[in-house]
N, C-alpha and C positions, 0 to 999 in steps of 0.2 A: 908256847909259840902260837901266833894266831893267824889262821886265811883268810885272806879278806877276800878268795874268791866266790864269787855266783856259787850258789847251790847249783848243780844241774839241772834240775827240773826249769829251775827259773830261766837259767841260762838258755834251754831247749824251748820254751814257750816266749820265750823273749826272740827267739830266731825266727819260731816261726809263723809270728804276728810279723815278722821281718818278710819273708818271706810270703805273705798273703799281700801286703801292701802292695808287693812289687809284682802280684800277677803271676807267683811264683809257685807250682805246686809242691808240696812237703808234707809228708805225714809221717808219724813214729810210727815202724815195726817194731820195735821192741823196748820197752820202758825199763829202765834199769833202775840201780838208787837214785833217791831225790837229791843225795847231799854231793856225793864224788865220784860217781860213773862215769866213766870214761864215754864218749859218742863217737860214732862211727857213722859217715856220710855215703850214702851210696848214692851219684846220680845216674841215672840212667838217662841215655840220651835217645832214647825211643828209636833205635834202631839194631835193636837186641845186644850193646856195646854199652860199657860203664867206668865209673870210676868208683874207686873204693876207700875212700881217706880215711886216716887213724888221726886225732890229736896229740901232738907233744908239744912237752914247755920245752922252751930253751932255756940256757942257762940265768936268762935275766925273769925267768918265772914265765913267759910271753907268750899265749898260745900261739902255733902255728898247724899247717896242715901239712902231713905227708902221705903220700900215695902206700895205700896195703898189700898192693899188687902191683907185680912189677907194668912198665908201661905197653912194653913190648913182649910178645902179641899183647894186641888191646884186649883187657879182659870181657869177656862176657857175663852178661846179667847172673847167668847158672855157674861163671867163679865166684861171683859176688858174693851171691847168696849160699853157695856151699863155703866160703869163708865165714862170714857170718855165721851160719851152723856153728861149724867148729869153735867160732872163738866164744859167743854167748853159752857154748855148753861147759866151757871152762870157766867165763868171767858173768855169772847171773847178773851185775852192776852194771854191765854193759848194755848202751843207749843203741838205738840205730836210727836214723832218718834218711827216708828216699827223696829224692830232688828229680825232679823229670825239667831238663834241661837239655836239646839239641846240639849245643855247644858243647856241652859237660864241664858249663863253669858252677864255681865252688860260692853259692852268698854267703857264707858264714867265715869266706876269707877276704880280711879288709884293705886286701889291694887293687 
């Protein structure tokens, strides 16, 4: 059986030449596998308040994004980041990238 998807790495460097075009700041905390690491977005919205999205396929294979943490209370940077701990200490493959966004919108989701 074959994937015709993105290696990760590519997929993560192809975001964040995305991401620089548009004026956007982004950089990887934590580099996981290059072929099938899952990534995890945290943006912060520079007012010590974040969002923390996980990747899932749906049924038709199609990335999308869901929230890691619940919405209510707004999490904080210091959930973020002790989420992360925990999940990178179980999943080494695991990507992370920061997005510093006032809004705490998502560039890597294409609506």
């Amino acid at each position: 059986m074959s994937d015709d998807r993105l290696p990760t790495a590519l997929w993560v460097q192809a975001g964040l030449a995305q991401c620089s075009g548009q004026g956007i700041s982004a950089m990887v905390l934590h580099k996981g596998d290059p072929h099938t690491g899952v990534v995890l977005v945290k943006i912060a919205t520079l007012d010590g308040a974040c969002r923390l999205l996980t990747q899932q396929r749906d049924m038709e294979g199609k990335l999308r994004w869901v929230d890691a943490l619940p919405k209510d209370p707004t999490p904080s940077e210091t959930d973020a980041d002790a989420y992360i701990t925990r999940t990178s200490a179980r999943d080494p493959d695991l990507w992370v990238i920061e997005i510093e966004d006032r809004n705490g919108a998502n560039p890597f989701d294409p609506k």
